[in-house]
N, CA and C of each residue as an Amber inpcrd file, in Angstrom:
protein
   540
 -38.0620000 -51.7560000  15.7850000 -37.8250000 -53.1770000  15.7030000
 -38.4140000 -53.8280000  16.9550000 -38.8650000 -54.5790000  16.7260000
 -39.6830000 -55.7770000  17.9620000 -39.0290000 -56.9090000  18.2140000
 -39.2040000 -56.7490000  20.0450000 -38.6350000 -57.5030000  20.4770000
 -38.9800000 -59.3540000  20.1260000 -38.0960000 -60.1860000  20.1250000
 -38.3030000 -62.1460000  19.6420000 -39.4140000 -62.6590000  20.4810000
 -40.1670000 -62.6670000  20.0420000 -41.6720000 -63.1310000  21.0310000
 -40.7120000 -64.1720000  22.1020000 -41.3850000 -64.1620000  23.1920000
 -40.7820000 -65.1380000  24.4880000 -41.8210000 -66.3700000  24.4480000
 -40.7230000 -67.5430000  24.0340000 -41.8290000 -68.5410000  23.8960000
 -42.1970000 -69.2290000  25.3210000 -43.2970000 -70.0660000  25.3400000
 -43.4530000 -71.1530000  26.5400000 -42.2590000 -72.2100000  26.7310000
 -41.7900000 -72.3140000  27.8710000 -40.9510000 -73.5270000  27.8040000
 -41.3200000 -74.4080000  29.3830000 -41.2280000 -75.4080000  29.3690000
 -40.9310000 -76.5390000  30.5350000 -39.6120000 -75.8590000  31.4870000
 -40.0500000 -75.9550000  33.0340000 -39.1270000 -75.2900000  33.6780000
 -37.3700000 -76.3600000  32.9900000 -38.0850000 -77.4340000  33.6260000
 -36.6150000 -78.3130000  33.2340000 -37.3700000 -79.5230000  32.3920000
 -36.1280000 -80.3140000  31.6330000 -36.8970000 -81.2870000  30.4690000
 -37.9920000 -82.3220000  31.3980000 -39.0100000 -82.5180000  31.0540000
 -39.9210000 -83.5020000  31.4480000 -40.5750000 -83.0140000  33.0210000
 -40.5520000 -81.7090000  32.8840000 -41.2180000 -80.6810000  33.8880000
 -42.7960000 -80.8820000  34.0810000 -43.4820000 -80.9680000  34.8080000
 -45.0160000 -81.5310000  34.7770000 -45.6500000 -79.8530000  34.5750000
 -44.3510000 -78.9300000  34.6220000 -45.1460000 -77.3130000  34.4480000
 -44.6280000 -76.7560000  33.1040000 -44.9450000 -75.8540000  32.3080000
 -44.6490000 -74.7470000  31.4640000 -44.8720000 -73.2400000  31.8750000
 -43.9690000 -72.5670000  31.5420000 -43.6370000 -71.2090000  32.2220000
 -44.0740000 -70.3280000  30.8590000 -45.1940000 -69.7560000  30.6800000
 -45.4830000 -68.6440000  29.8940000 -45.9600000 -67.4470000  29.8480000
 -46.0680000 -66.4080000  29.2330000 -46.8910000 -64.9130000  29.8900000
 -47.8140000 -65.3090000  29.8840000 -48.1750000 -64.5410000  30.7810000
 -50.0360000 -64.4040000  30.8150000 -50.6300000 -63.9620000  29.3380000
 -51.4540000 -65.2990000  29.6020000 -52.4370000 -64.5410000  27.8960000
 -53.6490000 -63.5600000  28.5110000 -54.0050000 -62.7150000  27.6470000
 -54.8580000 -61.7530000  28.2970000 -56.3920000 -62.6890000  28.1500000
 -56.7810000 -63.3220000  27.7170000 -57.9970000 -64.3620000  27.9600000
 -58.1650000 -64.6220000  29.0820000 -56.7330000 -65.2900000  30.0080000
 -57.0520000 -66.2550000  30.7170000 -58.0300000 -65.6960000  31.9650000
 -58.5890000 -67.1920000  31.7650000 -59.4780000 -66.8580000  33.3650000
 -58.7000000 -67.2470000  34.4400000 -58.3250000 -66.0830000  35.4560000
 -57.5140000 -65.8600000  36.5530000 -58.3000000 -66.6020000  38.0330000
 -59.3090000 -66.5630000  38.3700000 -60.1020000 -66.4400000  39.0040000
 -60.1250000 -68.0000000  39.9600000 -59.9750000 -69.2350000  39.3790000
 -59.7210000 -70.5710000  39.8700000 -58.1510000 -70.2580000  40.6180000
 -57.4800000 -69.3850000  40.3320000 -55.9270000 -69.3430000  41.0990000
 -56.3120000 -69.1900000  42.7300000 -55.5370000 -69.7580000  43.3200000
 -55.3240000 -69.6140000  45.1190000 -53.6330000 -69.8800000  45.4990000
 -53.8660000 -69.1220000  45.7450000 -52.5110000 -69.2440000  46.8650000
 -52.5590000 -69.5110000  48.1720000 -53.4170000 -69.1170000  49.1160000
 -53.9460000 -68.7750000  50.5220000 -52.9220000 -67.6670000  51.0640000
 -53.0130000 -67.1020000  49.9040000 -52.3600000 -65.0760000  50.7770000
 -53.7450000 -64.4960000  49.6700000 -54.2570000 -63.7610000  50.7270000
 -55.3060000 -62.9220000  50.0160000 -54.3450000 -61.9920000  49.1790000
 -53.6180000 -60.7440000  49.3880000 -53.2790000 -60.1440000  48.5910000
 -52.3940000 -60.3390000  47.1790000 -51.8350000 -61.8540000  47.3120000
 -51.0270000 -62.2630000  46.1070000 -52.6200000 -62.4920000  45.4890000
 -53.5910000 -63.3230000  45.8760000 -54.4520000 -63.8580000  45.5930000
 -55.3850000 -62.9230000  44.3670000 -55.5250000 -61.8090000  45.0200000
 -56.5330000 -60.5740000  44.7460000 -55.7490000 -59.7030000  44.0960000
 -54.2590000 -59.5710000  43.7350000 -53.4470000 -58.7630000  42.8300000
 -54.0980000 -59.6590000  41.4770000 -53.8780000 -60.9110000  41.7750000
 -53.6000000 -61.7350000  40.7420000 -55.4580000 -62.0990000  39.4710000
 -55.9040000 -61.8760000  40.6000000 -57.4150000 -62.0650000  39.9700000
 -58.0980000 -60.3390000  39.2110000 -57.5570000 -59.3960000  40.5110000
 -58.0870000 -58.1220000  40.0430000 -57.4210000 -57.4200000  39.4990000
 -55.9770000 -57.1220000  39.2010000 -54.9280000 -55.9550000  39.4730000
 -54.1000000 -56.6160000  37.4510000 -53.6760000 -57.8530000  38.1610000
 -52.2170000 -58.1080000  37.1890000 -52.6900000 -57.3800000  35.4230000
 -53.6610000 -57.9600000  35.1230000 -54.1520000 -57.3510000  33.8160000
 -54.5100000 -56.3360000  33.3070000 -54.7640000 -55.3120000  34.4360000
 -54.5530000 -53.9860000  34.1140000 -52.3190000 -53.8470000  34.1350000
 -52.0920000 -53.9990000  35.2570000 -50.5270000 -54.0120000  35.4970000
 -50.0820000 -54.2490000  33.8190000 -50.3050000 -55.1160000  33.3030000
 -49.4840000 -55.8790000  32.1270000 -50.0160000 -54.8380000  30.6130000
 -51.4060000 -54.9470000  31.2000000 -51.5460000 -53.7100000  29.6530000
 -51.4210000 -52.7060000  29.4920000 -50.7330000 -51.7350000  30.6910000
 -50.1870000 -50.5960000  31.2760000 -48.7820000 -50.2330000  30.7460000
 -48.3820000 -51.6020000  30.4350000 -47.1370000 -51.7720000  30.4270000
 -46.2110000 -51.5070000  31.7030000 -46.5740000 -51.8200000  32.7810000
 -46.0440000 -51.6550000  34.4810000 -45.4320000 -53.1500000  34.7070000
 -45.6400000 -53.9680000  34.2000000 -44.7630000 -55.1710000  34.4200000
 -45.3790000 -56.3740000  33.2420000 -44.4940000 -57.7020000  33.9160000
 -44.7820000 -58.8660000  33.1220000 -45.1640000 -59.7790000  33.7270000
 -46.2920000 -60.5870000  33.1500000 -46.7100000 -61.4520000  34.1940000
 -46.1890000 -63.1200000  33.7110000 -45.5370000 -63.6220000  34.5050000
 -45.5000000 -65.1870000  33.7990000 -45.7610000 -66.3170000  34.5350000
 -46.5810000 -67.2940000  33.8410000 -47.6850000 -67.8550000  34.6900000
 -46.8690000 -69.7210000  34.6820000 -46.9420000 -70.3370000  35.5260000
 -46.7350000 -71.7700000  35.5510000 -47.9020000 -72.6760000  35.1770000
 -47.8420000 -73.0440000  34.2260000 -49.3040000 -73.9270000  33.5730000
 -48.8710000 -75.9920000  34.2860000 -49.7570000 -76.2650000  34.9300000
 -49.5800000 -77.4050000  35.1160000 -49.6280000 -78.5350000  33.9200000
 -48.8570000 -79.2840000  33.2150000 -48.8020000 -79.3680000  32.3890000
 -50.3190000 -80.7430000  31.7980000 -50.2990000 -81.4170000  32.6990000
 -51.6350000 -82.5740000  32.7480000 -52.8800000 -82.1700000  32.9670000
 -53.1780000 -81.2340000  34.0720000 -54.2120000 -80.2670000  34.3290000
 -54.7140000 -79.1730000  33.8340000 -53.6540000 -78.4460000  32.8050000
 -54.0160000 -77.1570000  32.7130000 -54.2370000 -75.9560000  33.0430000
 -54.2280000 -76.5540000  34.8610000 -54.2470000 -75.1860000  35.9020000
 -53.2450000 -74.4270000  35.7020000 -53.6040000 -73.3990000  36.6850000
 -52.3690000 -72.4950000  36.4800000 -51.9600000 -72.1900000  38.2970000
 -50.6820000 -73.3330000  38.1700000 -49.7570000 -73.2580000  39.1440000
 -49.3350000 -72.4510000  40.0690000 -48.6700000 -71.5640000  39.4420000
 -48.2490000 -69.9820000  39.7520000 -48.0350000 -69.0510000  39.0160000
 -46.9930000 -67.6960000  39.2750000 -46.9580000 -66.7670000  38.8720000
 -45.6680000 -65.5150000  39.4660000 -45.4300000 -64.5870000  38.7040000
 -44.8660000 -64.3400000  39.0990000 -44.2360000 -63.2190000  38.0460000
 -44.0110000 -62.0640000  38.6340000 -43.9370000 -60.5950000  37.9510000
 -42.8000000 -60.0810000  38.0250000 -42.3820000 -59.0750000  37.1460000
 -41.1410000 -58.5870000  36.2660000 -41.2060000 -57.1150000  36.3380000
 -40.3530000 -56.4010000  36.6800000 -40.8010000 -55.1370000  36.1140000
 -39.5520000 -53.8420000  36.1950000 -39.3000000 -53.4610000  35.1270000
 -38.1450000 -52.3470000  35.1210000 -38.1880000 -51.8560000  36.4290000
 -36.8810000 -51.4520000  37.4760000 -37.1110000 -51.0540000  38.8310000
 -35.4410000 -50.3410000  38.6420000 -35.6150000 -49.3570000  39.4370000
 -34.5350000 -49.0510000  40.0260000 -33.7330000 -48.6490000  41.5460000
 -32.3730000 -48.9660000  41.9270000 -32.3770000 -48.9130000  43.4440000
 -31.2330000 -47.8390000  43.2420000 -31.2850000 -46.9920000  44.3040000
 -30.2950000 -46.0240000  45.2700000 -28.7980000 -46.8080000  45.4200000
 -28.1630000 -46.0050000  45.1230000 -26.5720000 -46.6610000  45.1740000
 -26.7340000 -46.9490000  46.8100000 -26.8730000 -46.1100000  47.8030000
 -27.0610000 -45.9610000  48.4780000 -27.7560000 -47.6330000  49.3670000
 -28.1750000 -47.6300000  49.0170000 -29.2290000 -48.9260000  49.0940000
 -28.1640000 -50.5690000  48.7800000 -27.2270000 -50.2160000  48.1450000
 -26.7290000 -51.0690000  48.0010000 -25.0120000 -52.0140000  48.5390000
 -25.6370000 -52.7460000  49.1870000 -24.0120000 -53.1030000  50.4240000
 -22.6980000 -52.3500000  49.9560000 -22.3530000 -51.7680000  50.8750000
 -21.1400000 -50.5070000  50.4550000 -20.0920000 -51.9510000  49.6710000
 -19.5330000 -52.8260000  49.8890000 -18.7900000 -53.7580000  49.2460000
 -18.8470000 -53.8580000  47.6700000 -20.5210000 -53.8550000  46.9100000
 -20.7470000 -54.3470000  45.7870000 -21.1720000 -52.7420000  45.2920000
 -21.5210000 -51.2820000  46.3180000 -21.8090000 -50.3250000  45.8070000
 -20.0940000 -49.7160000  45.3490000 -19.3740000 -50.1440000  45.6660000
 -17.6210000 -49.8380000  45.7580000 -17.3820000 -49.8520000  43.7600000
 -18.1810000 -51.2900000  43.1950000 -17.6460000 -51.2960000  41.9860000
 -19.0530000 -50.8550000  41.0720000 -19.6710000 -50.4560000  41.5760000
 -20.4600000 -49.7360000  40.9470000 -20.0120000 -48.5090000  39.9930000
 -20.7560000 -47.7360000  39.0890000 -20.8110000 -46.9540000  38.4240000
 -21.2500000 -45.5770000  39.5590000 -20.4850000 -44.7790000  39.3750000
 -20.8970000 -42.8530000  40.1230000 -22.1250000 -42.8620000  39.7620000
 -23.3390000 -43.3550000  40.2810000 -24.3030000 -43.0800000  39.8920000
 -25.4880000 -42.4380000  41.0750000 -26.4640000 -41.8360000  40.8380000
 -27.2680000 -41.9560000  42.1770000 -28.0410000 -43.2140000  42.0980000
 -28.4320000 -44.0790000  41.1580000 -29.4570000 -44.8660000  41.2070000
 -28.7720000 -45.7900000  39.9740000 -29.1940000 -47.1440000  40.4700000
 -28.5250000 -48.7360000  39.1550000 -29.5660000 -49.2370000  38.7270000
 -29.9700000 -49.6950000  37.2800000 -30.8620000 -50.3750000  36.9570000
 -31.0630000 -51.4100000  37.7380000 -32.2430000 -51.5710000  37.8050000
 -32.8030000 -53.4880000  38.1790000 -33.9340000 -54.1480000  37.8600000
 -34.3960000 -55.3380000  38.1030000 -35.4340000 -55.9410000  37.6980000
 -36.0970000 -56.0850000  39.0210000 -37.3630000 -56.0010000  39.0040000
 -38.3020000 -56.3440000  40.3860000 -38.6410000 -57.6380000  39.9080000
 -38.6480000 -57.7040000  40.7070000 -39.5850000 -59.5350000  41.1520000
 -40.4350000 -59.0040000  42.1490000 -41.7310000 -58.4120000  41.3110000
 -42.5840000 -57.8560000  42.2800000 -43.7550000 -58.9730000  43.6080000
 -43.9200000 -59.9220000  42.7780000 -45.1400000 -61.3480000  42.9600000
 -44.0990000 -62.4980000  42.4780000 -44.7020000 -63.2370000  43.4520000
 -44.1530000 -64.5150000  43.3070000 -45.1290000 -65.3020000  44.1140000
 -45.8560000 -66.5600000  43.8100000 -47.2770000 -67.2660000  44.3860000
 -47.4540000 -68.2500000  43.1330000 -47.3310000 -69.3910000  44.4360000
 -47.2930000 -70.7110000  43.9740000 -48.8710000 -71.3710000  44.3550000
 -49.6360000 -71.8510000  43.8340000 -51.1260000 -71.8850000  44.1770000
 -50.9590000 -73.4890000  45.1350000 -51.9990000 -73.4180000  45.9900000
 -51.8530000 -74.1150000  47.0330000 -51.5230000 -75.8070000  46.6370000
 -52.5370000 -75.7820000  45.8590000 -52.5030000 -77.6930000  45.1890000
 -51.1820000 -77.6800000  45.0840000 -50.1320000 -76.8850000  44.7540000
 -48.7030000 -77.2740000  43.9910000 -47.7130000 -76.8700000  44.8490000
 -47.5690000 -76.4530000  46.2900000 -46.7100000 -76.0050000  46.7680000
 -45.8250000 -77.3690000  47.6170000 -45.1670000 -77.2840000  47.3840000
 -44.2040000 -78.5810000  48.7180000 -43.4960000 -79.0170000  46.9550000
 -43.4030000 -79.1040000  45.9830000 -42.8800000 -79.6460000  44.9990000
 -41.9720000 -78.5420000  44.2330000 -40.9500000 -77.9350000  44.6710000
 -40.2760000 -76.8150000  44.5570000 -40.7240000 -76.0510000  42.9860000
 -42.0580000 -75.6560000  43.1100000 -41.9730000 -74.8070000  41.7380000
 -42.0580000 -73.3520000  42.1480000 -41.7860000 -73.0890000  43.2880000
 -41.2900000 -71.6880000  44.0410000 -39.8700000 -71.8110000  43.4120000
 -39.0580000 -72.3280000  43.4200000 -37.7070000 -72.3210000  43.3150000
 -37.7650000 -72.5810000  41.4890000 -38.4040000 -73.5770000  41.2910000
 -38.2620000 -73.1830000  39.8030000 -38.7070000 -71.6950000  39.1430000
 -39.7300000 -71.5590000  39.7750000 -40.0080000 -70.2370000  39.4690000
 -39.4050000 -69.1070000  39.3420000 -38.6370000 -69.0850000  40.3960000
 -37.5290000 -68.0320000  40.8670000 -36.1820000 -67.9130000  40.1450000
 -36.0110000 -69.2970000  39.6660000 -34.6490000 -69.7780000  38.6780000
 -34.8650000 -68.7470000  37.5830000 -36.5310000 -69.3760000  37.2040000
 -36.5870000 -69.0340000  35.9060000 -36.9920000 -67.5550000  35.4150000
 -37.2990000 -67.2680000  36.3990000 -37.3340000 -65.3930000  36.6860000
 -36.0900000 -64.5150000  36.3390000 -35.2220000 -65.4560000  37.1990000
 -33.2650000 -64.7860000  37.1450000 -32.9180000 -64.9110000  36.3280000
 -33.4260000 -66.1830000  35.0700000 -32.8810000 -66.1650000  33.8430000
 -33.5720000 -65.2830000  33.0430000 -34.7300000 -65.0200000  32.9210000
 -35.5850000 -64.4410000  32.1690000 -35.1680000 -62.8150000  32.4460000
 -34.6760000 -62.2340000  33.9400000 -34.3580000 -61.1380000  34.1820000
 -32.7900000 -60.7940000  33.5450000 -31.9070000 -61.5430000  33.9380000
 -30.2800000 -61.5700000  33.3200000 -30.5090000 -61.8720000  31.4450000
 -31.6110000 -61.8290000  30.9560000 -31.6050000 -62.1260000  29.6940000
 -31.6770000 -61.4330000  28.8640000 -32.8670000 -60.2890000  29.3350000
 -33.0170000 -59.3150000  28.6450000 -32.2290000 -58.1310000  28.1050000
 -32.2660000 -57.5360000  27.1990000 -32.1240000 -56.8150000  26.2920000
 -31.4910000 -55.5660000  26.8770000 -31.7300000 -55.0180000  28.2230000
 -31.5450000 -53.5510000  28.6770000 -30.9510000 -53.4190000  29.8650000
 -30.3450000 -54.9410000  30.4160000 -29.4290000 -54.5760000  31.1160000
 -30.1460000 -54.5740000  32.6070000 -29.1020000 -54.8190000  33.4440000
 -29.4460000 -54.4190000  35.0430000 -28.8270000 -54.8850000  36.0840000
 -28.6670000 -54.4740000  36.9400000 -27.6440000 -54.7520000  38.0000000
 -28.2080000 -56.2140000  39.1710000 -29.1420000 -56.3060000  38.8790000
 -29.7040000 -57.2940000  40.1790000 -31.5560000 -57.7240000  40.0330000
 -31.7740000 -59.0100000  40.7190000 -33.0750000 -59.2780000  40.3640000
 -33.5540000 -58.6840000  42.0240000 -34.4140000 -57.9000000  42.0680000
 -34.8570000 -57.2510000  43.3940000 -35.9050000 -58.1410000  43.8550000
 -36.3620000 -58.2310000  45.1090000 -37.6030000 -58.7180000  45.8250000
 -38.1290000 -57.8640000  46.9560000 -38.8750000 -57.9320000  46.7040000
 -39.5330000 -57.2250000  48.6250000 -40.3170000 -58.4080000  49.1450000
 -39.7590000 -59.4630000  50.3680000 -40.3290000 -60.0330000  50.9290000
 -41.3610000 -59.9110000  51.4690000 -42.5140000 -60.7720000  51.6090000
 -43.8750000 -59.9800000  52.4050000 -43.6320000 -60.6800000  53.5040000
 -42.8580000 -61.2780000  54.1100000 -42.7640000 -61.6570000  55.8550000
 -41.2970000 -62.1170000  55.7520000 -40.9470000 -62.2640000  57.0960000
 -39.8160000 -63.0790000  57.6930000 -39.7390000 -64.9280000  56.8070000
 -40.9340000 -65.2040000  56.4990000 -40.7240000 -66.6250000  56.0540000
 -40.5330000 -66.5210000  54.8080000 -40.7180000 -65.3430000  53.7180000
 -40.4790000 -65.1990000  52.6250000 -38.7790000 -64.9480000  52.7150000
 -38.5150000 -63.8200000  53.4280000 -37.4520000 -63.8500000  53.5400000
 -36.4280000 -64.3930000  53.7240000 -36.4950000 -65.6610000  54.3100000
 -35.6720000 -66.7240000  54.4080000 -35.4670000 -68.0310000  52.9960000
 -37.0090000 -67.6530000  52.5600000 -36.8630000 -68.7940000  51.2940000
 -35.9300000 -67.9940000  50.2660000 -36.4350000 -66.7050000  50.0160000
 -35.0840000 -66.0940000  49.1140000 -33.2860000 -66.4070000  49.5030000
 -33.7090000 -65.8100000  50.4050000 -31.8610000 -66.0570000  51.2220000
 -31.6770000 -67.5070000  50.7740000 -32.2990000 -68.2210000  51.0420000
 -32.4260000 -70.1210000  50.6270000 -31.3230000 -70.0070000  49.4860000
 -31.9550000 -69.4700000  48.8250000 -30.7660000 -69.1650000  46.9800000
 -30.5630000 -68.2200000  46.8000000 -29.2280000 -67.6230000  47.5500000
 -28.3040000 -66.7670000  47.1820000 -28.6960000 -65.3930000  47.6200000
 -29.8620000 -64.6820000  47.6040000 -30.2190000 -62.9480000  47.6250000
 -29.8600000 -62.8560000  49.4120000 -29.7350000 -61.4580000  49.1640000
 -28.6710000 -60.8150000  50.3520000 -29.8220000 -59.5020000  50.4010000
 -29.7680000 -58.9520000  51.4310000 -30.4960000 -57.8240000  52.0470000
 -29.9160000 -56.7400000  51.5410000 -30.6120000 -55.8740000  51.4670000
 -29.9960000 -54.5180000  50.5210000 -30.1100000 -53.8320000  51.9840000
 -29.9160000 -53.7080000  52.9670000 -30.2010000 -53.2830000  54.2070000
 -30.0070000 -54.0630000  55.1710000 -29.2310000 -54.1170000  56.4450000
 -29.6890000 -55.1490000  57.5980000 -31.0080000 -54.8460000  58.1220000
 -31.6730000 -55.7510000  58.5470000 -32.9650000 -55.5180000  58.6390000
 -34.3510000 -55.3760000  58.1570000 -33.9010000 -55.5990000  56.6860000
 -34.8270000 -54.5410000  55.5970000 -35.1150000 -56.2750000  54.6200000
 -36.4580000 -56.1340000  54.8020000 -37.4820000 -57.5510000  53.8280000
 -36.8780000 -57.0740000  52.4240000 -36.1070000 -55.9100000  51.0480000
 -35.6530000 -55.9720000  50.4120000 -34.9360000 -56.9100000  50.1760000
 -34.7050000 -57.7300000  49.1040000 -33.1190000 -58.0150000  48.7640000
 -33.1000000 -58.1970000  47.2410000 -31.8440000 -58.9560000  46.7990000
 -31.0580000 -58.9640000  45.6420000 -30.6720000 -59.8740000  45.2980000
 -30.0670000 -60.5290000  43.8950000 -29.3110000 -61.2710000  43.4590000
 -28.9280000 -60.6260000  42.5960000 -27.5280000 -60.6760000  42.3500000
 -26.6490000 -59.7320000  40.9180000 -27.1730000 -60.7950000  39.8650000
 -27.3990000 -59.8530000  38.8580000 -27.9200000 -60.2330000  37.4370000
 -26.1140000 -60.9290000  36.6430000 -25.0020000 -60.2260000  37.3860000
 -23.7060000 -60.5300000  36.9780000 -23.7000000 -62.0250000  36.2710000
 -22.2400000 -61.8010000  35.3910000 -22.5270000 -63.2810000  34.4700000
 -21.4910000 -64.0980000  35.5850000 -22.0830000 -65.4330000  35.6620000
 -21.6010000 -66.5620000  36.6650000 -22.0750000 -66.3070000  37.9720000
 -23.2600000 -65.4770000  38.1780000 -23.8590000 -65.7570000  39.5470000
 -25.3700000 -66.0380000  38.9380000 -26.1390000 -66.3830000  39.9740000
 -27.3780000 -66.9600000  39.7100000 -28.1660000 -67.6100000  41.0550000
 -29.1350000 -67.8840000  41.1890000 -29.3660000 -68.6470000  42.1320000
 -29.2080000 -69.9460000  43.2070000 -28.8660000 -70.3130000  44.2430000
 -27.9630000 -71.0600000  44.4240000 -28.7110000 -72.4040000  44.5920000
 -27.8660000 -73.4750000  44.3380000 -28.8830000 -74.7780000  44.5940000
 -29.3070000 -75.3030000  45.4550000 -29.9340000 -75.1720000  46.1100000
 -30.4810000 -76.0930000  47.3640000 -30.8140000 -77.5730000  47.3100000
């Protein structure tokens, strides 16, 4: 049985973006972020990634322009009980390892950044991750600097480590990202 195709939707009603997978057509190549490596995953890498079946890619379409905004990836992951704040590893399951979702990429292209579609993005990731079908304990990130790291913390995710660019948000029902 096959999974309900995931349609396009507007982050919020009268959104100037739409949030959809990557179609395998698209031409990637006009995207910028100004991080080479989000940049160069995204032009060289993601479309092998997606037809691999190694993750999901879902893209922010500007809705007047047509560009493509941002982006931002999905992918079955799992973490070490161990790994996880002894407080929230307490009601865990005896396990060595808990399902989760990666939030591997996240890149908002330069024209569009200062107009929070990082944060929409990220909303709509947590919903799209807490939605699915198979379950999981938390939406994961690996920050790529100290300034990433702080925009996550921004809404709600907590360090799976002191010290450690990892973190989390519980997929749990009534938590979610927080509002800024």
């Amino acid at each position: 049985m096959s999974a309900p195709p995931q349609e396009e939707h507007a982050i919020e009603p009268e959104a100037p973006y739409r949030v959809e997978r990557l179609p395998r057509d698209l031409d990637r190549k006009q995207f910028a972020c100004g991080r080479d490596p989000l940049d160069t995953y995204f032009h060289q890498q993601v479309g092998q990634d997606v037809d691999r079946g190694y993750c999901a890619c879902f893209i922010a379409i500007h809705v007047e322009s047509g560009q493509i905004a941002g982006y931002y990836t999905l992918a079955p992951y799992s973490v070490a009980v161990n790994e996880v704040p002894l407080s929230l590893a307490r009601r865990l399951p005896r396990y060595n390892s808990v399902p989760c979702v990666l939030m591997g990429r996240l890149a908002v292209a330069t024209d569009h950044k200062g107009q929070g579609l990082g944060a929409a993005l990220l909303v709509d990731a947590w919903g799209r991750a807490r939605g699915n079908e198979i379950g999981g304990f938390a939406l994961i990130v690996d920050a790529k600097d100290e300034e990433a790291k702080v925009f996550y913390e921004r809404y709600g995710f907590c360090q799976c480590e002191p010290g450690s660019l990892r973190l989390f948000l519980s997929l749990r029902k009534g938590t979610g990202p927080a509002k800024t």
